[in-house]
Biopython code that builds the backbone (N, CA, C, O; Angstrom):
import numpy as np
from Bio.PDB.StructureBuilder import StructureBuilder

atoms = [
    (1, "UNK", "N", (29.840, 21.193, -5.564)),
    (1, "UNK", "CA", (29.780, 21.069, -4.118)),
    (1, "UNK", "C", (28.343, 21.203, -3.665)),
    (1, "UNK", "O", (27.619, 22.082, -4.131)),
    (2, "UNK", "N", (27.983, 20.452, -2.880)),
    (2, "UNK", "CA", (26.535, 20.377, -2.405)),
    (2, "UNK", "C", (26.595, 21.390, -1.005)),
    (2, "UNK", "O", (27.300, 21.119, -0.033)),
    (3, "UNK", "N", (25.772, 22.527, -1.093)),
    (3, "UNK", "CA", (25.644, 23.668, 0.000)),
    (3, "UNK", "C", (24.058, 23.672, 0.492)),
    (3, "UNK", "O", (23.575, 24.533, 1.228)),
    (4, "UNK", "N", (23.469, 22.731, 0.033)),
    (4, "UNK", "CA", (21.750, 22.448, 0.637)),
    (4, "UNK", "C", (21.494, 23.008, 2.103)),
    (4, "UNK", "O", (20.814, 23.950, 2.510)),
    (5, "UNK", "N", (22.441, 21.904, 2.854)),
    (5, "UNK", "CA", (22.158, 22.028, 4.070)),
    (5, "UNK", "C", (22.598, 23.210, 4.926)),
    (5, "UNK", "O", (22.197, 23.357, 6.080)),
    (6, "UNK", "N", (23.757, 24.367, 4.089)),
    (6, "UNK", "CA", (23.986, 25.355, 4.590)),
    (6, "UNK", "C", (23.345, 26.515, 4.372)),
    (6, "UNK", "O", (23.460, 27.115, 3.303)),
    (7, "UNK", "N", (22.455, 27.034, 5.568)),
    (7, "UNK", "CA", (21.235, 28.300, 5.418)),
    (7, "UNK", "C", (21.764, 29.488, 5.372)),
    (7, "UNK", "O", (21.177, 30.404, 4.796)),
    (8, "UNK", "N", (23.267, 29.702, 6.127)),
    (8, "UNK", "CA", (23.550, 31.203, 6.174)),
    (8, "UNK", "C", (24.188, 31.280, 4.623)),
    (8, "UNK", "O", (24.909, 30.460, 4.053)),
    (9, "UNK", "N", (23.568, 32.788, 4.067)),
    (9, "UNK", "CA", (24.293, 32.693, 2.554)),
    (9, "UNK", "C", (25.846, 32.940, 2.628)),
    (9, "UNK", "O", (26.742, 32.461, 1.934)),
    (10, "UNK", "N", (25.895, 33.797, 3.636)),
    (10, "UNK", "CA", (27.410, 34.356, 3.493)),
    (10, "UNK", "C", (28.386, 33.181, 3.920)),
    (10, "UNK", "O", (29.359, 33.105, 3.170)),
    (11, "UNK", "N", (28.366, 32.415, 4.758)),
    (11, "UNK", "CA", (28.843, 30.962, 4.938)),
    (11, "UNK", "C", (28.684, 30.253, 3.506)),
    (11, "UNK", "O", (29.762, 30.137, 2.924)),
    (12, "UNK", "N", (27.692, 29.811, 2.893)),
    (12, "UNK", "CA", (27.349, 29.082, 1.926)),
    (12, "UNK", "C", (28.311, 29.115, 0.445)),
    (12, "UNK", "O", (28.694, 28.192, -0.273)),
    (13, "UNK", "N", (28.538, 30.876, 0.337)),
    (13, "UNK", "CA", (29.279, 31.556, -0.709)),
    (13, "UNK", "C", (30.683, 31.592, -0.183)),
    (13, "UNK", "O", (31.488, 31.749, -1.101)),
    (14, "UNK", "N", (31.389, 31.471, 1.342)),
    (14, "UNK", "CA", (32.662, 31.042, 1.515)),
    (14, "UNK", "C", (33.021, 29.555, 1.540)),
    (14, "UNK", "O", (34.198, 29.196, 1.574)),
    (15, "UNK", "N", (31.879, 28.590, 1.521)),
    (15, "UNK", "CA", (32.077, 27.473, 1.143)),
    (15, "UNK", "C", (32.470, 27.094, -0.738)),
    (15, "UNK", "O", (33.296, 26.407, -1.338)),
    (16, "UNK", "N", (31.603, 27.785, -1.016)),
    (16, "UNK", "CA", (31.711, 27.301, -2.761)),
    (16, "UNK", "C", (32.852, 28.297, -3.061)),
    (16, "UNK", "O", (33.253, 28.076, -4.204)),
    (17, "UNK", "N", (33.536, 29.316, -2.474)),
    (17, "UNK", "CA", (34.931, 29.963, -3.477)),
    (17, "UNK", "C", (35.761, 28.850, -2.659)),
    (17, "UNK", "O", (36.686, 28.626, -3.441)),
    (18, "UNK", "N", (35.924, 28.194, -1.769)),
    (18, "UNK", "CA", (36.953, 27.298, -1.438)),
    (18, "UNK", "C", (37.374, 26.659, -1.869)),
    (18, "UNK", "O", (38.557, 26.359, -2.031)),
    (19, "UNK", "N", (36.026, 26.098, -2.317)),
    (19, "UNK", "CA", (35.603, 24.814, -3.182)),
    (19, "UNK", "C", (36.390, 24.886, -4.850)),
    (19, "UNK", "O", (36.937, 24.036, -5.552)),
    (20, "UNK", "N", (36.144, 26.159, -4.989)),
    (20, "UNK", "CA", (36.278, 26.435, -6.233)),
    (20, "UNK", "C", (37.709, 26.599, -6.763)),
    (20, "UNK", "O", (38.162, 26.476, -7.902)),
    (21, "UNK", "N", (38.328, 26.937, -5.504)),
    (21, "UNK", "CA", (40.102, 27.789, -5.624)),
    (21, "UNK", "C", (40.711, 25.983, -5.373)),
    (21, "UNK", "O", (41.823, 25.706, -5.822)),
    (22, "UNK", "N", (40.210, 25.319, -4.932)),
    (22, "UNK", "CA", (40.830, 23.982, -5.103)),
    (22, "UNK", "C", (40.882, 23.302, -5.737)),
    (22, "UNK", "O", (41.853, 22.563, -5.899)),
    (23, "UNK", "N", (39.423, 23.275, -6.606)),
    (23, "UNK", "CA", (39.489, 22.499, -8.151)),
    (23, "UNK", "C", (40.790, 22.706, -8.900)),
    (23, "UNK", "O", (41.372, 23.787, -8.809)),
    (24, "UNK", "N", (41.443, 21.363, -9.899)),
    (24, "UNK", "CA", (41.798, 22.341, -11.033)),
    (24, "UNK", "C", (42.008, 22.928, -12.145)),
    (24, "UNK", "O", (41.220, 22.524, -13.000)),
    (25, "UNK", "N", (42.687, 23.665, -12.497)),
    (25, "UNK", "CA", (42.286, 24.465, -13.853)),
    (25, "UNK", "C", (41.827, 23.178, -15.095)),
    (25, "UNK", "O", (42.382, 22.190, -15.576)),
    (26, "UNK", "N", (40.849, 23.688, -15.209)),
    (26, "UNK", "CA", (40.259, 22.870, -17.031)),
    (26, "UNK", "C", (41.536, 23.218, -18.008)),
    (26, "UNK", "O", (42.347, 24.144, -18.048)),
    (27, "UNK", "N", (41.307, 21.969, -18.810)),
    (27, "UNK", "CA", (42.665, 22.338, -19.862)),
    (27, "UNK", "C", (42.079, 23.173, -21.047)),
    (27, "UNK", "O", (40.977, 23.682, -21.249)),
    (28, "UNK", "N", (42.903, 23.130, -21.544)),
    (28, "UNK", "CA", (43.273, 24.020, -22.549)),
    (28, "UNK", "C", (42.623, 23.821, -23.486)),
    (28, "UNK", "O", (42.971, 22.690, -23.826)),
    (29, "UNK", "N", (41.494, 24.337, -24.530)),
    (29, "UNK", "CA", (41.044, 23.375, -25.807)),
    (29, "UNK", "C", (41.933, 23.469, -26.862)),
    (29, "UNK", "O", (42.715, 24.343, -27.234)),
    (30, "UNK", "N", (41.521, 21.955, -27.408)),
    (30, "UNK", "CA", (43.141, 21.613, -28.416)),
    (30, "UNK", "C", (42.738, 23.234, -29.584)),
    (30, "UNK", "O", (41.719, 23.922, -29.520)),
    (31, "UNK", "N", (43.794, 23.401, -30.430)),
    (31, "UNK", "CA", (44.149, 24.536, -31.193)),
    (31, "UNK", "C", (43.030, 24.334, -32.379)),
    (31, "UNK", "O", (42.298, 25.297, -32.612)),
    (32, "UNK", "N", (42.874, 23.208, -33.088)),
    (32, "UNK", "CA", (41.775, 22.445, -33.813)),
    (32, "UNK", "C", (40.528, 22.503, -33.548)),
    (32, "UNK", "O", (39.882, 21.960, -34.444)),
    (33, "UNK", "N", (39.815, 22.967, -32.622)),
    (33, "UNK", "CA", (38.521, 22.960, -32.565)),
    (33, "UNK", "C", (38.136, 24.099, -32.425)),
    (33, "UNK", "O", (38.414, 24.894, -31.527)),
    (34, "UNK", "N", (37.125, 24.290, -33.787)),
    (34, "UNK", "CA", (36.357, 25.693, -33.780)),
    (34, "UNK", "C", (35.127, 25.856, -32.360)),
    (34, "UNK", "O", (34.980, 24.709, -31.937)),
    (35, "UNK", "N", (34.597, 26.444, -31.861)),
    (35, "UNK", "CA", (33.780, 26.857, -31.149)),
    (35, "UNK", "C", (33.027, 28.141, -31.485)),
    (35, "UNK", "O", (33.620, 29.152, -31.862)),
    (36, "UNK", "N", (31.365, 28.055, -31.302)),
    (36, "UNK", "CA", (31.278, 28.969, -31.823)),
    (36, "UNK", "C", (30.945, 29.893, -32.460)),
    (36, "UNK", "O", (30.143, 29.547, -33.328)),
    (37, "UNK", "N", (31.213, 31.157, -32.469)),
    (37, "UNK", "CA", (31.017, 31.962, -33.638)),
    (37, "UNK", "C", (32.408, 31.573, -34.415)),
    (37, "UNK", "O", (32.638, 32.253, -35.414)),
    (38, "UNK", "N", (33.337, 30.586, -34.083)),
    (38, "UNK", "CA", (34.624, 30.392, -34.834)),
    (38, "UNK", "C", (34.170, 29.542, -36.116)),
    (38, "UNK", "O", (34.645, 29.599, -37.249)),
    (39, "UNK", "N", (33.203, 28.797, -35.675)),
    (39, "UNK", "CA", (32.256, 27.275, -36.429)),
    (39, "UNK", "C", (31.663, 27.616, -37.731)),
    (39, "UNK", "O", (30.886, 28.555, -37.560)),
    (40, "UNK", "N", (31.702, 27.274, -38.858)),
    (40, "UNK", "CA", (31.796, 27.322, -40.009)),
    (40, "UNK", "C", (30.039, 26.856, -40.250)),
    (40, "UNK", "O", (29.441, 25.805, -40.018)),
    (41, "UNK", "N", (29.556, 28.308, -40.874)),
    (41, "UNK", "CA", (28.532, 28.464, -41.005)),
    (41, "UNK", "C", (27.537, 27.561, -41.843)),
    (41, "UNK", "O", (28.393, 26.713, -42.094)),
    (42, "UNK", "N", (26.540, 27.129, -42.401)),
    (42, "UNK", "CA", (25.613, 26.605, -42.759)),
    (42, "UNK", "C", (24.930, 27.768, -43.713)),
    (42, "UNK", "O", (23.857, 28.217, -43.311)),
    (43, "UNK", "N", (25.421, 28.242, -44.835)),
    (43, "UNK", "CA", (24.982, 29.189, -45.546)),
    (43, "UNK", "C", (23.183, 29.050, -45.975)),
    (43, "UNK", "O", (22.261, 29.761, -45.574)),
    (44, "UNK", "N", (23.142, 27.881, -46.910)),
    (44, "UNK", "CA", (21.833, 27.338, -47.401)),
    (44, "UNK", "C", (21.912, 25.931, -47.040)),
    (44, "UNK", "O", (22.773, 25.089, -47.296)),
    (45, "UNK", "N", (20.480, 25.841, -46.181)),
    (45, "UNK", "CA", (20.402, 24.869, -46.014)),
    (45, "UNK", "C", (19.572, 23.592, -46.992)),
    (45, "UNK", "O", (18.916, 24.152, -47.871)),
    (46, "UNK", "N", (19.457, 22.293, -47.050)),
    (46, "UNK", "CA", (18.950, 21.314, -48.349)),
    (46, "UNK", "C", (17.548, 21.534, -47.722)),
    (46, "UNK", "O", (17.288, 21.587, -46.520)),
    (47, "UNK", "N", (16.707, 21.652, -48.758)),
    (47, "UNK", "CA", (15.462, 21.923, -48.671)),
    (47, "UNK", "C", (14.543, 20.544, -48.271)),
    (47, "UNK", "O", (15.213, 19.527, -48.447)),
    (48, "UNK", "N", (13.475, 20.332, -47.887)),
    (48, "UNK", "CA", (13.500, 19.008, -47.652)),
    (48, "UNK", "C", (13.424, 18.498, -46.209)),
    (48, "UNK", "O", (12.831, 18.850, -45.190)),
    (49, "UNK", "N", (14.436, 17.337, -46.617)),
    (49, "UNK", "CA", (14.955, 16.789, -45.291)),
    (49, "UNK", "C", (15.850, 17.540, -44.411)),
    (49, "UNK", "O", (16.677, 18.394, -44.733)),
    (50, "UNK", "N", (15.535, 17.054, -43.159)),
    (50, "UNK", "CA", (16.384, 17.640, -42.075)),
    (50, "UNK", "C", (17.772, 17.455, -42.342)),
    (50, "UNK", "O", (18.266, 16.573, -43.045)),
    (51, "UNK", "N", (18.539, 18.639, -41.532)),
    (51, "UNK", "CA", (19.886, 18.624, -41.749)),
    (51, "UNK", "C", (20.499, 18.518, -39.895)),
    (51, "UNK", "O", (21.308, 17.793, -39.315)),
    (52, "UNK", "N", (19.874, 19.310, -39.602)),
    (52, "UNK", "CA", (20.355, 19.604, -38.068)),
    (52, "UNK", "C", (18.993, 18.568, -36.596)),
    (52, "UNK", "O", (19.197, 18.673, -35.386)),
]
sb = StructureBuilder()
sb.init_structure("model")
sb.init_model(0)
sb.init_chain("A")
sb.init_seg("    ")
for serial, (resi, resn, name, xyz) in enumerate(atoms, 1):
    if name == "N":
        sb.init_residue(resn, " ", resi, " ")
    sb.init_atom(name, np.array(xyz, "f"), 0.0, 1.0, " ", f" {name:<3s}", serial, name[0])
structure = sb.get_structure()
């Protein structure tokens, strides 16, 4: 939500929870995807050429 043009903060911050309680909820991440500290580490990396 764009609040630029609104100067009072306390107005500004009842604009963006409005904003916010109307969006809606993000889904769910599928069960399959690590994130993370879940993410499967990179013990040793190949010496050399880049990996990352």
């Amino acid at each position: 939500m764009n609040t630029k043009n609104v100067t009072d903060k306390v107005e500004r911050k009842k604009l963006k929870r409005a904003a916010r309680k109307k969006v809606a909820p993000k889904a769910k991440r599928a069960s399959g995807v690590a994130r993370g500290s879940m993410k499967k580490k990179v013990s040793v990396m190949a010496k050399g050429q880049r990996k990352r």
